[in-house]
LOLO-754925 format. One record per residue (C-alpha): x, y, z; residue number from 1. Coordinates in Angstrom, 2 decimals, always signed. Example, Ala and Ser with C-alpha at 12.3 -4.5 7.8 and 13.67 -1.06 7.14 Angstrom:
<nodes>
u; v; w; pos
+12.30; -4.50; +7.80; 1
+13.67; -1.06; +7.14; 2
</nodes>
This chain:
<nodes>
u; v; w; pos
-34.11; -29.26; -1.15; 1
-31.62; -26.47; -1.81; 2
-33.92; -24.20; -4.16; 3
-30.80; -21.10; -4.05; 4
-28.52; -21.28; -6.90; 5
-25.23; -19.91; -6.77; 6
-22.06; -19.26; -8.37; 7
-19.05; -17.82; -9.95; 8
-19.58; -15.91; -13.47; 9
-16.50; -15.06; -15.99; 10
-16.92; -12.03; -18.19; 11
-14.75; -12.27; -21.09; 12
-14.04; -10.66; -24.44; 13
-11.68; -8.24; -26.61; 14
-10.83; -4.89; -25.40; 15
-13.44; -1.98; -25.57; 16
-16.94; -4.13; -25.79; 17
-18.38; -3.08; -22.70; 18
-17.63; -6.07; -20.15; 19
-17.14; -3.04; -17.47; 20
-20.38; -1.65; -18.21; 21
-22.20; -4.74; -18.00; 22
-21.14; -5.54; -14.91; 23
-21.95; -2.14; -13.58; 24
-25.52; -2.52; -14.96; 25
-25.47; -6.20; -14.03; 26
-24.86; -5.73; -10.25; 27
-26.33; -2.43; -9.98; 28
-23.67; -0.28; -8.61; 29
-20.40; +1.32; -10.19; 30
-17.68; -1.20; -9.09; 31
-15.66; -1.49; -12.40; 32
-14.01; +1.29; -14.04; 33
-15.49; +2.65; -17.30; 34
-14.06; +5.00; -20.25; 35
-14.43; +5.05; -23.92; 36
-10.21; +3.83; -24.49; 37
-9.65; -0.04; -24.53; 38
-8.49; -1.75; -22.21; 39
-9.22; +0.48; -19.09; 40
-10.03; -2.85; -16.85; 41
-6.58; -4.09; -15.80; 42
-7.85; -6.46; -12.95; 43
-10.14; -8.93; -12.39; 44
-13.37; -6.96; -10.28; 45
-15.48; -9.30; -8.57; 46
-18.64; -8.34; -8.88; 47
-22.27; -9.69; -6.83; 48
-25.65; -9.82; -6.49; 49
-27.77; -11.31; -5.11; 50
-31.71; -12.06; -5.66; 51
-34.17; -14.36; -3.84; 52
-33.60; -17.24; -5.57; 53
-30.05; -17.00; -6.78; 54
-26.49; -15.42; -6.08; 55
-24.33; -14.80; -8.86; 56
-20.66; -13.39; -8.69; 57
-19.38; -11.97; -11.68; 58
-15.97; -11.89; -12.62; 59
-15.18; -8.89; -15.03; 60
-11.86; -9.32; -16.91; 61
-9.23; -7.15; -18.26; 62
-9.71; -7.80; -22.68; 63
-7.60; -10.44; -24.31; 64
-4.64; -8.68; -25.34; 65
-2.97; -9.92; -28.35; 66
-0.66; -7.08; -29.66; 67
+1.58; -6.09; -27.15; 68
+4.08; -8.20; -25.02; 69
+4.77; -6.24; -21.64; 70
+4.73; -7.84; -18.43; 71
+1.75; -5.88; -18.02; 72
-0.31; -7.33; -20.76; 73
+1.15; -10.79; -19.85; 74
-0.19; -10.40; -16.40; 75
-3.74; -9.22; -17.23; 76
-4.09; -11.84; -20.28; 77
-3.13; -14.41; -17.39; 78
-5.84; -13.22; -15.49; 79
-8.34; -13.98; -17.64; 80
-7.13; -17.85; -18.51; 81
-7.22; -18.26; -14.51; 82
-10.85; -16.63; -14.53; 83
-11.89; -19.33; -17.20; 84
-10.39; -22.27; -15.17; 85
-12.93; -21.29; -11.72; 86
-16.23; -20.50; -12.73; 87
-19.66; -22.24; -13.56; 88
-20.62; -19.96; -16.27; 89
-19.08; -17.93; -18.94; 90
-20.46; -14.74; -20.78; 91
-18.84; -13.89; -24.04; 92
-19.09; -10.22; -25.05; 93
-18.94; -9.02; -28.04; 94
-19.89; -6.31; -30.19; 95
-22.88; -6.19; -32.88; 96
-21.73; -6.34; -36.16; 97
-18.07; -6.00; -35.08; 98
-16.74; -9.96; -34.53; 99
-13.43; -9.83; -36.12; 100
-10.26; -12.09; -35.16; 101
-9.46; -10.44; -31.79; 102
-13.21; -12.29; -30.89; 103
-11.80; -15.60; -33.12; 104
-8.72; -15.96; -30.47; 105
-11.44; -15.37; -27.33; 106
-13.49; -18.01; -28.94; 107
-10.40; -20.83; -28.56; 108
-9.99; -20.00; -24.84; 109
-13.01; -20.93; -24.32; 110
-13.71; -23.88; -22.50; 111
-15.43; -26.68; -23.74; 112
-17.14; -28.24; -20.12; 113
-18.96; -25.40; -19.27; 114
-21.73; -23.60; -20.39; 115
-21.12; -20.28; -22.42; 116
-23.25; -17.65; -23.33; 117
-22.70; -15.02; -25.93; 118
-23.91; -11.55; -25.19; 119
-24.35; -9.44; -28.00; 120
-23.60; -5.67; -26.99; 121
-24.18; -2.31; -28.22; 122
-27.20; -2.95; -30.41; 123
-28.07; +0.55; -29.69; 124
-25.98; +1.27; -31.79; 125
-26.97; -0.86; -34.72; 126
-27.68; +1.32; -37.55; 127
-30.14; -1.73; -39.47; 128
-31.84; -3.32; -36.61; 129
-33.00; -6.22; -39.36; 130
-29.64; -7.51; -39.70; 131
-29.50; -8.33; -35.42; 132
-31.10; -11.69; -36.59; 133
-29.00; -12.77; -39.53; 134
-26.30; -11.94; -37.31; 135
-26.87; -13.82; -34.76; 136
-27.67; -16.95; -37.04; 137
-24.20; -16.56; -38.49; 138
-21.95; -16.54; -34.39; 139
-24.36; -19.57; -33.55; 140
-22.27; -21.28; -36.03; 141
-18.97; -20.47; -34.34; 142
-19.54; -21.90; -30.95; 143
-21.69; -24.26; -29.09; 144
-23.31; -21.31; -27.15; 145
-25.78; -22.10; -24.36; 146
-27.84; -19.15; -25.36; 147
-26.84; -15.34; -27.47; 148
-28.59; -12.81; -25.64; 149
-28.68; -9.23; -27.52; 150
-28.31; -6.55; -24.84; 151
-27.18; -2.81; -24.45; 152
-25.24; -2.26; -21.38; 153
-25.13; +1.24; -21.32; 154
-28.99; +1.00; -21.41; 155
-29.80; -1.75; -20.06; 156
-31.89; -3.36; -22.45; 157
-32.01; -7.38; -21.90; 158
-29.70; -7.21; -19.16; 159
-32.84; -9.27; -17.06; 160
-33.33; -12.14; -20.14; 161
-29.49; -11.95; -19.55; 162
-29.88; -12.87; -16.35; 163
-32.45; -15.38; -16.67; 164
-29.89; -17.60; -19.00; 165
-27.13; -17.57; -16.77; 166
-29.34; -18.57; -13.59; 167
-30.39; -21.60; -15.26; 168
-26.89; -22.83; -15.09; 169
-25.67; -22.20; -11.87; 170
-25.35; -25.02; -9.37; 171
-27.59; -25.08; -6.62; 172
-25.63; -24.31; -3.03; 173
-25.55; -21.91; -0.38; 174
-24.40; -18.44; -1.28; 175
-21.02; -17.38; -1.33; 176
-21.16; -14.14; -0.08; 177
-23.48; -12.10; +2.44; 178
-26.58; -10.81; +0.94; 179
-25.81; -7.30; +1.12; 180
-22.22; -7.46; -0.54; 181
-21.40; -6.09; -3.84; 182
-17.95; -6.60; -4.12; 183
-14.66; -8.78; -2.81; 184
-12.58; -5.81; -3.70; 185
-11.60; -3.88; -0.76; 186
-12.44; -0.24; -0.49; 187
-8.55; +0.67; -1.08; 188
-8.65; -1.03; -4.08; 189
-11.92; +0.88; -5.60; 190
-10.45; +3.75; -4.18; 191
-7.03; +3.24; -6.95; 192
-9.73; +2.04; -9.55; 193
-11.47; +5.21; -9.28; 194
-8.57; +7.49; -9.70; 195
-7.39; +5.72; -12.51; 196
-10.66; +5.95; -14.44; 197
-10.31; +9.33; -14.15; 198
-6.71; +9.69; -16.02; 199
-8.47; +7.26; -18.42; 200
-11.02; +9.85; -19.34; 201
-9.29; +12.89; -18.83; 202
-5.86; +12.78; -20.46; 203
-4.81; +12.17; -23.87; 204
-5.09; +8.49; -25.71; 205
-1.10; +6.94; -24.77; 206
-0.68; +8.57; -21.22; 207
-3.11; +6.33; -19.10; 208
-1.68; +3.19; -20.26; 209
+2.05; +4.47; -18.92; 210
+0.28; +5.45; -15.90; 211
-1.19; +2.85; -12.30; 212
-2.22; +4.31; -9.17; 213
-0.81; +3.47; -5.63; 214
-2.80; +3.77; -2.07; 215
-0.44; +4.65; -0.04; 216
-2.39; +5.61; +3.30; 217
-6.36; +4.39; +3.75; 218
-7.75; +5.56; +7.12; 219
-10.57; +5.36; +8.95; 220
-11.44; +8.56; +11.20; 221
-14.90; +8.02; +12.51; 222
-17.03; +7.86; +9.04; 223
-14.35; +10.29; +7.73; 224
-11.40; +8.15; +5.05; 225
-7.90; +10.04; +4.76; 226
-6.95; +8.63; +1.34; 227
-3.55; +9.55; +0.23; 228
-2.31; +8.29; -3.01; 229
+0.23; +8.07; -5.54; 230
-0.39; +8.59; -9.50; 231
+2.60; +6.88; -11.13; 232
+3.46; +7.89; -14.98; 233
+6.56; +5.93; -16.55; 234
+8.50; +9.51; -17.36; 235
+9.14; +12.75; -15.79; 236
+7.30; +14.60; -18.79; 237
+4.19; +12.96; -18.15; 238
+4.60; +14.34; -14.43; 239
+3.55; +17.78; -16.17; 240
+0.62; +16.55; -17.93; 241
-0.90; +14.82; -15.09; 242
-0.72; +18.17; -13.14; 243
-1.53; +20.28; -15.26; 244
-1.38; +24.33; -15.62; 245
-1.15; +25.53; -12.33; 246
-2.12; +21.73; -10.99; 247
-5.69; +22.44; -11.97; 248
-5.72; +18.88; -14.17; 249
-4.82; +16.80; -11.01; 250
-7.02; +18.34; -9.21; 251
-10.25; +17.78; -12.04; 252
-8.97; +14.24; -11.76; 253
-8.90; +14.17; -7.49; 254
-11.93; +15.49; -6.92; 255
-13.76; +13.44; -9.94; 256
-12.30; +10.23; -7.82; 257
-13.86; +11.40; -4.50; 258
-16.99; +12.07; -5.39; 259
-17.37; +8.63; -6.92; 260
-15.19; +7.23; -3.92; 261
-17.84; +9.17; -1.08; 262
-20.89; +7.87; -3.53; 263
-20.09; +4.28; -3.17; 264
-18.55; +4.13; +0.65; 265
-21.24; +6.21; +1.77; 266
-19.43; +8.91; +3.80; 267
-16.74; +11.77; +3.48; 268
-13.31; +11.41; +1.86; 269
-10.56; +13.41; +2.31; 270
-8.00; +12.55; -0.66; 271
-4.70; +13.87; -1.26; 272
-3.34; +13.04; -4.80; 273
+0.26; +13.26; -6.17; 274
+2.58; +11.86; -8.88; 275
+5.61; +10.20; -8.99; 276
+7.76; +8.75; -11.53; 277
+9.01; +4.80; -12.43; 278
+10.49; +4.27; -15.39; 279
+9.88; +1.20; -16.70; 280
+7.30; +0.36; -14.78; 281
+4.99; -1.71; -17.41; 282
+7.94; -3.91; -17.68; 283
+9.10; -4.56; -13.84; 284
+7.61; -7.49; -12.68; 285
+8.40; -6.41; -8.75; 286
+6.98; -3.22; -9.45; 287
+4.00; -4.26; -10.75; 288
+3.36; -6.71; -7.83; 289
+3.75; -3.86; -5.71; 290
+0.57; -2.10; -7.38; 291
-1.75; -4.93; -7.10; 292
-0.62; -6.96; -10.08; 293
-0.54; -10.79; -9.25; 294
</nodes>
């Protein structure tokens, strides 16, 4: 008898409640972007690991977007449907003592056939720790949850009881993936994740959403990568900001990127950054393919 259990995990919720983070803590290794503005996940980031007795791959998603209409937002938001439609398990995330009716509209998505677990983040940050119980009471009567877990991602705290609920509903089978994999996501596509987390937490709140990042040389030269790649901003005066006074900003943001980039490939990177313009680009459907959005 098969005693492995395997399978594919959706993480799901509004913008800004930590399904990055939790994935990073999850897995154990920085494979999703992470920054304080919502919305910073604009893929899906397959995330795995793998224990004796189980393999799970976790599926972090970019947040339910409800207020804006671009093709952008219409591509990520389909992104997380088609998540929902392929997995075993789903993990709701939402903030303590912050449900409101951005988490109401997640909660009809959900699907009904599988089972779904609500993770309660940030209680860190609760101010009353006596009302965690009360509050949980109260989203049990929302949904037919298989179990609410109370965690802090940033800390860690529950992220093993966590765990522990999801394993009991994957389906025994072989694992999917090698043992020692972390991610599906090539290193060319961290590589643009990366340097777009870093615009994300160094420039001001509107410019990283009118800006994407484009690989356009990945090499291999012996355990040395030649990254070059393309920062693209949606008008020629955020070309400025993105450099910077005397380029000093693109370079913060460059060499932020590569140490993260030579942390997680294990070996040197040589990067060369620069920025071009698109207009439009949120709204051009080819363009968008072009950077990675399917």
């Amino acid at each position: 008898m098969n005693e492995l259990r395997s399978g594919y995990v959706a993480i799901v919720g509004r913008p800004n409640v930590g399904k990055s983070t939790l994935l990073n803590r999850l897995v154990g290794e920085k494979i999703s972007i992470v920054s304080r503005k919502a919305q910073t996940t604009r893929h899906r980031i397959t995330g795995i690991l793998t224990q004796p007795d189980a393999q799970f791959v976790f599926v972090d998603t970019p947040g339910f977007q409800t207020r804006h209409a671009s093709a952008l937002n219409r591509t990520m938001n389909r992104g997380v449907t088609q998540a929902l439609a392929g997995v075993d398990v789903v993990i709701l995330v939402a903030e303590a003592g912050r449900f409101d009716a951005r988490d109401e509209a997640i909660l009809r998505l959900l699907p009904k056939d599988r089972p779904v677990i609500l993770a309660v983040n940030k209680i860190d940050r609760l101010a009353d720790k006596a009302t965690l119980l009360p509050m949980l009471a109260a989203l049990a009567e929302k949904f037919p949850f298989a179990a609410l877990v109370p965690v802090s991602a940033a800390r860690g705290t529950q992220a093993d009881a966590l765990l522990a609920e999801v394993k009991k509903h994957l389906p025994r089978g072989e694992a999917i993936f090698g043992e020692d994999e972390i991610t599906d996501r090539s290193e060319r596509f961290l590589a643009a994740e990366f340097l777009r987390e870093k615009l994300f937490r160094r420039l001001g709140d509107e410019l990283p959403y009118a800006s994407a990042v484009k690989i356009e040389k990945f090499e291999h030269d012996g355990a040395l990568r030649r990254i070059a790649a393309a920062i693209v901003v949606d008008r020629p005066a955020h070309k400025g900001i993105v450099i910077g006074k005397g380029g000093q900003a693109l370079k913060k943001i460059a060499a932020e990127a590569r140490q993260d980039m030579e942390r997680l490939f294990g070996g040197k990177v040589f990067l060369e950054v620069f920025v071009q313009v698109e207009s439009g680009w949120t709204d051009d459907e080819r363009l968008l393919k072009s950077l990675g959005y399917e």
